[in-house]
PyMOL Python script that loads the backbone (N, CA, C, O; Angstrom):
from pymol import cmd

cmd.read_pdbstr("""\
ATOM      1  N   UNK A   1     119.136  98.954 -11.522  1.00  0.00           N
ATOM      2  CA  UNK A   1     118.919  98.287 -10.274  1.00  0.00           C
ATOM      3  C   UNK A   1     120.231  98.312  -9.512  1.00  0.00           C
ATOM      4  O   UNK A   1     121.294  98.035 -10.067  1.00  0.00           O
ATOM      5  N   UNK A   2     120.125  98.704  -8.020  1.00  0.00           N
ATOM      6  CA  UNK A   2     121.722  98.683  -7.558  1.00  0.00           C
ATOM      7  C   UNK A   2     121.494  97.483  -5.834  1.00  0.00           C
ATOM      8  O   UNK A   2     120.342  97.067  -5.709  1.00  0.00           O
ATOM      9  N   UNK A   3     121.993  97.259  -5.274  1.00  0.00           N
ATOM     10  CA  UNK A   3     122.241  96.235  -4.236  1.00  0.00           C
ATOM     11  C   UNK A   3     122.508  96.985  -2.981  1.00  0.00           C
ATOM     12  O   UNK A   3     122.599  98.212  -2.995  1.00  0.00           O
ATOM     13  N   UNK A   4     122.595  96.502  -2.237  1.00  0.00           N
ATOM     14  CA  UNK A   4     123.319  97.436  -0.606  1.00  0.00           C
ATOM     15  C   UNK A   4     124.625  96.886  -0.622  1.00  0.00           C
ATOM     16  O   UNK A   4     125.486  97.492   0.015  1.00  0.00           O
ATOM     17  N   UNK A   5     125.020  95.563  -1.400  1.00  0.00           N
ATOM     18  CA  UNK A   5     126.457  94.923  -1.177  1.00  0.00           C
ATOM     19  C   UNK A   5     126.716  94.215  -2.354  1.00  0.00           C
ATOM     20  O   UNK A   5     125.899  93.639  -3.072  1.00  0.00           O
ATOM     21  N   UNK A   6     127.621  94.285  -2.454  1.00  0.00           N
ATOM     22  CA  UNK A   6     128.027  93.701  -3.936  1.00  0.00           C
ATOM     23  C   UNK A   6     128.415  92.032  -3.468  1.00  0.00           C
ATOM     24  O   UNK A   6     129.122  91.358  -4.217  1.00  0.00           O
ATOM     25  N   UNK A   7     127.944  91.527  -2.323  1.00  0.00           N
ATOM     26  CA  UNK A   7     129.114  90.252  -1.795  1.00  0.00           C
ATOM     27  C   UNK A   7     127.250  89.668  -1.209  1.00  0.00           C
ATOM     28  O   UNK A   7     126.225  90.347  -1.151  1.00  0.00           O
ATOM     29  N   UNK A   8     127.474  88.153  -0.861  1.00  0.00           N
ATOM     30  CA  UNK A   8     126.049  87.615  -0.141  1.00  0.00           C
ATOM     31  C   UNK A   8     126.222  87.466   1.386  1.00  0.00           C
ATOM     32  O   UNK A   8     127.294  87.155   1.905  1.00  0.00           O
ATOM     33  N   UNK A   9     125.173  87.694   2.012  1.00  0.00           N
ATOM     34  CA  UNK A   9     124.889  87.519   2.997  1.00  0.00           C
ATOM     35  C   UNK A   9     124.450  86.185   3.475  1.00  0.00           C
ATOM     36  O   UNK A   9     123.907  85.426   2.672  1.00  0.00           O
ATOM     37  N   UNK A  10     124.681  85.737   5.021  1.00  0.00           N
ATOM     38  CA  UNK A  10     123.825  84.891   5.420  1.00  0.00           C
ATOM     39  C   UNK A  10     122.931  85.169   6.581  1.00  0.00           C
ATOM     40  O   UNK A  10     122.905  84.448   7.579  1.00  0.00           O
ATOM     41  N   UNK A  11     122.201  86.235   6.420  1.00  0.00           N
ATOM     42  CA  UNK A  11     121.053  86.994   7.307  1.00  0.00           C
ATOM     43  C   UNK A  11     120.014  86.479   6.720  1.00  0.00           C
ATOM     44  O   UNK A  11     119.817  86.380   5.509  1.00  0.00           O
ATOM     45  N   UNK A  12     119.064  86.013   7.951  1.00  0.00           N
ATOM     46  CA  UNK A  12     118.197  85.578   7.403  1.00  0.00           C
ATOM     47  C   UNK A  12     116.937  86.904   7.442  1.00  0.00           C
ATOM     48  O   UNK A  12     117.026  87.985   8.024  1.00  0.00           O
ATOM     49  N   UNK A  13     116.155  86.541   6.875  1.00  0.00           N
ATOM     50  CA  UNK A  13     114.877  87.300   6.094  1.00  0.00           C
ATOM     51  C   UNK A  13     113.539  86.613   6.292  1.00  0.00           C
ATOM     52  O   UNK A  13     113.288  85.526   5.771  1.00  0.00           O
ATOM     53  N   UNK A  14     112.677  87.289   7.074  1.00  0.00           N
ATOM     54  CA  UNK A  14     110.988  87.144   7.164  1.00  0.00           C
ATOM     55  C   UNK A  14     110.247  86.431   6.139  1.00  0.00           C
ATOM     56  O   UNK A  14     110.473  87.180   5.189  1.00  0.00           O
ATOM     57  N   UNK A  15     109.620  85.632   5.738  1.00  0.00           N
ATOM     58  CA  UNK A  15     108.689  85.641   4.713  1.00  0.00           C
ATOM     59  C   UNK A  15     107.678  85.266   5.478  1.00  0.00           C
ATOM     60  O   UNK A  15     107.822  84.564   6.479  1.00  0.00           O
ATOM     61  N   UNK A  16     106.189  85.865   4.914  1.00  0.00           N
ATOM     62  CA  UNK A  16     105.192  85.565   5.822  1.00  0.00           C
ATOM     63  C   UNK A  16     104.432  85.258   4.151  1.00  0.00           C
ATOM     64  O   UNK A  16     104.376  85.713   3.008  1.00  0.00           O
ATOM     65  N   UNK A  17     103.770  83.748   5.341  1.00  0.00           N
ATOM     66  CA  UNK A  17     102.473  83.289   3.783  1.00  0.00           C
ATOM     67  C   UNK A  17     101.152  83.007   4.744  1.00  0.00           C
ATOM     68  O   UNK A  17     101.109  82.698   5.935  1.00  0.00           O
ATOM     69  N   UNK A  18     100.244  83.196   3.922  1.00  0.00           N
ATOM     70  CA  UNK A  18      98.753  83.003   3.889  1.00  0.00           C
ATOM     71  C   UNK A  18      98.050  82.894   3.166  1.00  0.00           C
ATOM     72  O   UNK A  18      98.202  83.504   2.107  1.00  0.00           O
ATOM     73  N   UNK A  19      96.768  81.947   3.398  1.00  0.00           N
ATOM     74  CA  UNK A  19      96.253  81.789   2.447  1.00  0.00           C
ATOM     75  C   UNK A  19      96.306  80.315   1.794  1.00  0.00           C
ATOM     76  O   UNK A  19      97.043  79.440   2.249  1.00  0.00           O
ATOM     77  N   UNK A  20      95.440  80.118   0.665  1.00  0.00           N
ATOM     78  CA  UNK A  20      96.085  78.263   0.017  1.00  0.00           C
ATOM     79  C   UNK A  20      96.853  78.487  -0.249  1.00  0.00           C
ATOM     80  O   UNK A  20      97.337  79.495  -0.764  1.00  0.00           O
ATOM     81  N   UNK A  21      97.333  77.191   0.162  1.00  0.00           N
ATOM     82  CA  UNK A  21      98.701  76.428  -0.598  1.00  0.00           C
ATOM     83  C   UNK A  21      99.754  76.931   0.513  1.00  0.00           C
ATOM     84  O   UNK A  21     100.908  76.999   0.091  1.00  0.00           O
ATOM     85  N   UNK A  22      99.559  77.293   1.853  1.00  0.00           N
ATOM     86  CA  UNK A  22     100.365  77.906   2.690  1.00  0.00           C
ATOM     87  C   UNK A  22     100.937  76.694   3.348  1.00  0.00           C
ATOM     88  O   UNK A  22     101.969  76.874   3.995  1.00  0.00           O
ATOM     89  N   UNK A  23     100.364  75.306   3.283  1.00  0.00           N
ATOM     90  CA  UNK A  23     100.732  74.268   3.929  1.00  0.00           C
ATOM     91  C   UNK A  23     101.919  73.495   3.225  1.00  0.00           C
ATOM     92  O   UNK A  23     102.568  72.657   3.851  1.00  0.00           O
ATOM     93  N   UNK A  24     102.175  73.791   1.945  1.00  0.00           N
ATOM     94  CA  UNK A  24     102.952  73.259   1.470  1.00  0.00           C
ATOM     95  C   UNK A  24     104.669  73.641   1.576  1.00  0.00           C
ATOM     96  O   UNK A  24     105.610  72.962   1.165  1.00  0.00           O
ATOM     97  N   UNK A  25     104.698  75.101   2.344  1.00  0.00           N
ATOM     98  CA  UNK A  25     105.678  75.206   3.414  1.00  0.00           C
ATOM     99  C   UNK A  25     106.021  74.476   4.332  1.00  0.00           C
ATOM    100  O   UNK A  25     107.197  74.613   4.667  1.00  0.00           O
ATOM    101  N   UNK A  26     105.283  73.548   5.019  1.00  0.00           N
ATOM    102  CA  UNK A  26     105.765  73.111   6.372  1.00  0.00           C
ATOM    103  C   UNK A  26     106.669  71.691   5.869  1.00  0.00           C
ATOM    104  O   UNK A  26     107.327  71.173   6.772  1.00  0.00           O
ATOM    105  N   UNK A  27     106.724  71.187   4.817  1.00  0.00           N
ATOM    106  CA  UNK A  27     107.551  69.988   4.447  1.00  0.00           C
ATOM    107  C   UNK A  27     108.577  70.328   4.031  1.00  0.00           C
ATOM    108  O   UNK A  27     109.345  69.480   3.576  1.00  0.00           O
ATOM    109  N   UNK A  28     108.961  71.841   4.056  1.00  0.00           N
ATOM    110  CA  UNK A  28     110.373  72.425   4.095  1.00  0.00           C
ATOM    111  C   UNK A  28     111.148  72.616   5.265  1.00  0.00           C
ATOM    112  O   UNK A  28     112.376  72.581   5.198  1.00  0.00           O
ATOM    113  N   UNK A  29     110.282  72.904   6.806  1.00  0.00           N
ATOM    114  CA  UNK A  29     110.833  72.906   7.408  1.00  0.00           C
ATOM    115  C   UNK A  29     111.824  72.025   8.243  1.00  0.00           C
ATOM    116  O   UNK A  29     111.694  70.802   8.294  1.00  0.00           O
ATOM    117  N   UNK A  30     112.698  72.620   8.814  1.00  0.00           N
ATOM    118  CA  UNK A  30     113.577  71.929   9.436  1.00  0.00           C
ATOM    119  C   UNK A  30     114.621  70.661   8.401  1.00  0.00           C
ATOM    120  O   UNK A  30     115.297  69.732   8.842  1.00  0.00           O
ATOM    121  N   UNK A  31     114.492  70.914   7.518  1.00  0.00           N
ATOM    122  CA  UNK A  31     114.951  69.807   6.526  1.00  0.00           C
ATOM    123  C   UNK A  31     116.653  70.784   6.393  1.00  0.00           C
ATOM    124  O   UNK A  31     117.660  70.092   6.241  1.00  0.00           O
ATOM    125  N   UNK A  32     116.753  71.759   6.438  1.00  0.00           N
ATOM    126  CA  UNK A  32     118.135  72.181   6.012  1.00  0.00           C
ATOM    127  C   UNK A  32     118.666  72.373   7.534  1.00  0.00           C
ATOM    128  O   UNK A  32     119.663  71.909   8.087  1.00  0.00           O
ATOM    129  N   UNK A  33     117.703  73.171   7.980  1.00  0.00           N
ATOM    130  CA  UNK A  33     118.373  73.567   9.550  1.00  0.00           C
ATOM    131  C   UNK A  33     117.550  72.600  10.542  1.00  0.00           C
ATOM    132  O   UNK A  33     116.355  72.873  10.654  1.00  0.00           O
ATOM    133  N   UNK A  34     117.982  71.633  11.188  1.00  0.00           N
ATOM    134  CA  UNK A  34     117.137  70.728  11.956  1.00  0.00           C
ATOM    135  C   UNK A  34     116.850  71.220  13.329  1.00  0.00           C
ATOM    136  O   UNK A  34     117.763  71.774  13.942  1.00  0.00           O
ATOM    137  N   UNK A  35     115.416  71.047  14.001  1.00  0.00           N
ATOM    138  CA  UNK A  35     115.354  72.050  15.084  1.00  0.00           C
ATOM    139  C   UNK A  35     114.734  72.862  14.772  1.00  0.00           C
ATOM    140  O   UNK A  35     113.888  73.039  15.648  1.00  0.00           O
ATOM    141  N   UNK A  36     114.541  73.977  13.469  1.00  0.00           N
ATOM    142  CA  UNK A  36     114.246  75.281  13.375  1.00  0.00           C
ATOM    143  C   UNK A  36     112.582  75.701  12.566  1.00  0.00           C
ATOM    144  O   UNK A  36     112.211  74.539  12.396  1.00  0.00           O
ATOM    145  N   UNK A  37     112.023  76.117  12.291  1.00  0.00           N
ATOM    146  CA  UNK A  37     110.806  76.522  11.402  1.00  0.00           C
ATOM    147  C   UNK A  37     111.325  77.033  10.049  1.00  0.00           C
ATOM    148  O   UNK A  37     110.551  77.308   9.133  1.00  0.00           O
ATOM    149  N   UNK A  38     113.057  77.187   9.922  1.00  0.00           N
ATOM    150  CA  UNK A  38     113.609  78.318   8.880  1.00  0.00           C
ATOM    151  C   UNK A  38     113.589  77.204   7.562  1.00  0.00           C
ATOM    152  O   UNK A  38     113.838  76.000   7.498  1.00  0.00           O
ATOM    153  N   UNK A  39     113.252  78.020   6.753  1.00  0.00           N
ATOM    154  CA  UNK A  39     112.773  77.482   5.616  1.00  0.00           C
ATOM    155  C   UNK A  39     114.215  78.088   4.343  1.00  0.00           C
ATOM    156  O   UNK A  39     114.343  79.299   4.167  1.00  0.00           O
ATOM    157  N   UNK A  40     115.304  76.918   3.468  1.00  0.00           N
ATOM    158  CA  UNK A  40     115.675  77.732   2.609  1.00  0.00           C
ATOM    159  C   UNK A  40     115.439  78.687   1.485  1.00  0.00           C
ATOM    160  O   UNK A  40     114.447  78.223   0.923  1.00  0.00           O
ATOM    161  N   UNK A  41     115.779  79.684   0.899  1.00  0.00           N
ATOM    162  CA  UNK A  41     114.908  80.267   0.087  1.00  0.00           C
ATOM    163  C   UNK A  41     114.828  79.396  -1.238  1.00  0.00           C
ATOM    164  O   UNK A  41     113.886  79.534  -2.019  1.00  0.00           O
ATOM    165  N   UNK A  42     115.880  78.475  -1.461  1.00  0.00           N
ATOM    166  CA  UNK A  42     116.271  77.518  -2.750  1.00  0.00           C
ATOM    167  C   UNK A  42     114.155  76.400  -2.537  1.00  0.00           C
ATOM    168  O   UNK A  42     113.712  75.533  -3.289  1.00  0.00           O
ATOM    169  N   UNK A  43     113.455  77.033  -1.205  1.00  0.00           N
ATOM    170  CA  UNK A  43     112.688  75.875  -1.029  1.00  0.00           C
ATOM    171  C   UNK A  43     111.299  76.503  -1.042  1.00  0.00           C
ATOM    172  O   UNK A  43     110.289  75.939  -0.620  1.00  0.00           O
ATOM    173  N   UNK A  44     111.348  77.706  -1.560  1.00  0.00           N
ATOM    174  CA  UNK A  44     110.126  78.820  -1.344  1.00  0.00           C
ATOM    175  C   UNK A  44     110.174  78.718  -3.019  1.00  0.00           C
ATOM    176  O   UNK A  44     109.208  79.297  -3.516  1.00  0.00           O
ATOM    177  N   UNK A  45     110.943  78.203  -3.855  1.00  0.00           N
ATOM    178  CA  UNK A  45     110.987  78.263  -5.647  1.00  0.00           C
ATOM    179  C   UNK A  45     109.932  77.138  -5.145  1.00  0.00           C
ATOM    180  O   UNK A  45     108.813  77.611  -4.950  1.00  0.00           O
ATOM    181  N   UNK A  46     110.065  75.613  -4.870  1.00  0.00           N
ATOM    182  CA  UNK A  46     110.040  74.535  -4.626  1.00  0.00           C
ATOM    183  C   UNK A  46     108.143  74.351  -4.478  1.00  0.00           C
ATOM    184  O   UNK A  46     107.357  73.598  -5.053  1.00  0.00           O
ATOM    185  N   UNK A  47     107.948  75.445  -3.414  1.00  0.00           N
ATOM    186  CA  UNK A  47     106.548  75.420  -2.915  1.00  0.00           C
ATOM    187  C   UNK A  47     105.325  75.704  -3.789  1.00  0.00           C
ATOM    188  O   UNK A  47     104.186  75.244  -3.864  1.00  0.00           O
ATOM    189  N   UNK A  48     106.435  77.201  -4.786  1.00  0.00           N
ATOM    190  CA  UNK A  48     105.404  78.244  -5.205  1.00  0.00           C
ATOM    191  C   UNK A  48     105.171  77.033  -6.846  1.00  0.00           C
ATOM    192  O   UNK A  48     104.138  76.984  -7.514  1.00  0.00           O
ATOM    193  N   UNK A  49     106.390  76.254  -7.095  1.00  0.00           N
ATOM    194  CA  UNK A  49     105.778  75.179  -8.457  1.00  0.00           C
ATOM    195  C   UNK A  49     104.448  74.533  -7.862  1.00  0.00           C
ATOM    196  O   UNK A  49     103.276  74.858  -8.053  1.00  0.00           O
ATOM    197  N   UNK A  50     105.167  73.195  -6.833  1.00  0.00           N
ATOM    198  CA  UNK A  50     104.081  72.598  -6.205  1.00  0.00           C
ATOM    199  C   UNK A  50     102.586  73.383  -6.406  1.00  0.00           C
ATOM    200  O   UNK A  50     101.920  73.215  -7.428  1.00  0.00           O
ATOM    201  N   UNK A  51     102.287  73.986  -5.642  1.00  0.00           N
ATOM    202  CA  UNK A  51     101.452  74.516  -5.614  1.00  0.00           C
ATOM    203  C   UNK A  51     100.731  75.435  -6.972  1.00  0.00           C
ATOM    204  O   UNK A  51      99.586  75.882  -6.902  1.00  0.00           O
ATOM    205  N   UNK A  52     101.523  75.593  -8.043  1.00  0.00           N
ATOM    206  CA  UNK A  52     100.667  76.045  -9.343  1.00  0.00           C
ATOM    207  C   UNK A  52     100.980  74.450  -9.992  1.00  0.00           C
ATOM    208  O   UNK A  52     100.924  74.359 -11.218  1.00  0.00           O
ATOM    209  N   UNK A  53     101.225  73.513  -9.392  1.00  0.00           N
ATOM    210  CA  UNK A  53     100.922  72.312 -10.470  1.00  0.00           C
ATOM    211  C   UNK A  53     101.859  71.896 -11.753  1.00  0.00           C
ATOM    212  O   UNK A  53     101.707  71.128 -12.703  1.00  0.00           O
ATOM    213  N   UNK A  54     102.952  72.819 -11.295  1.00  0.00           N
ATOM    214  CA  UNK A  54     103.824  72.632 -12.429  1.00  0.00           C
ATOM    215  C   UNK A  54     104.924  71.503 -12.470  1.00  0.00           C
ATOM    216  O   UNK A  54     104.968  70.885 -11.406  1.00  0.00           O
ATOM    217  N   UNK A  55     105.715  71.125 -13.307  1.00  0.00           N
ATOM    218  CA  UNK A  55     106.389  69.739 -13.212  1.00  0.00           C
ATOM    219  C   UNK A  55     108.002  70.299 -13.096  1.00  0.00           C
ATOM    220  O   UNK A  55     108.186  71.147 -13.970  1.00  0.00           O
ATOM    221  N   UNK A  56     109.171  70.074 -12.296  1.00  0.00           N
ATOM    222  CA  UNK A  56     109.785  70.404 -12.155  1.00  0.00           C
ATOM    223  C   UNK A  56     111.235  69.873 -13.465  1.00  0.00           C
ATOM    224  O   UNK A  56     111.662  68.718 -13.486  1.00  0.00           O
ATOM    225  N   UNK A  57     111.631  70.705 -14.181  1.00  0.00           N
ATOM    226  CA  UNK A  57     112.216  69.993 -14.998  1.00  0.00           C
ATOM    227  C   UNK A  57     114.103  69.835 -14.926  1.00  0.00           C
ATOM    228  O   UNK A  57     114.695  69.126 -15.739  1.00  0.00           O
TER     229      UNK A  57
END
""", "prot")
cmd.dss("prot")
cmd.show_as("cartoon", "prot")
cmd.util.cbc("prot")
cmd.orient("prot")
């Protein structure tokens, strides 16, 4: 597996959801960036538990 950069970026990136359990995105928003729809990615781990019911340990 190789990278485009060996260093991190702060570009942000598309994610598109649909479908159930798509609502459980919107209680992410604006919580890091206030003002915005941008969701952190630390908050897309967050959704995809929620939503299979799992317990966060």
């Amino acid at each position: 597996m190789s990278y485009g950069t060996g260093d991190h970026t702060n570009e942000l990136v598309s994610v598109y959801a649909a479908g159930a359990g798509t609502e459980l995105l919107e209680q992410y928003e604006d919580l890091w960036y206030p003002g915005s729809r941008i969701i952190d990615n630390t908050h897309l781990f967050h959704a995809m538990v929620a939503f299979l019911g799992l317990e966060r340990q």
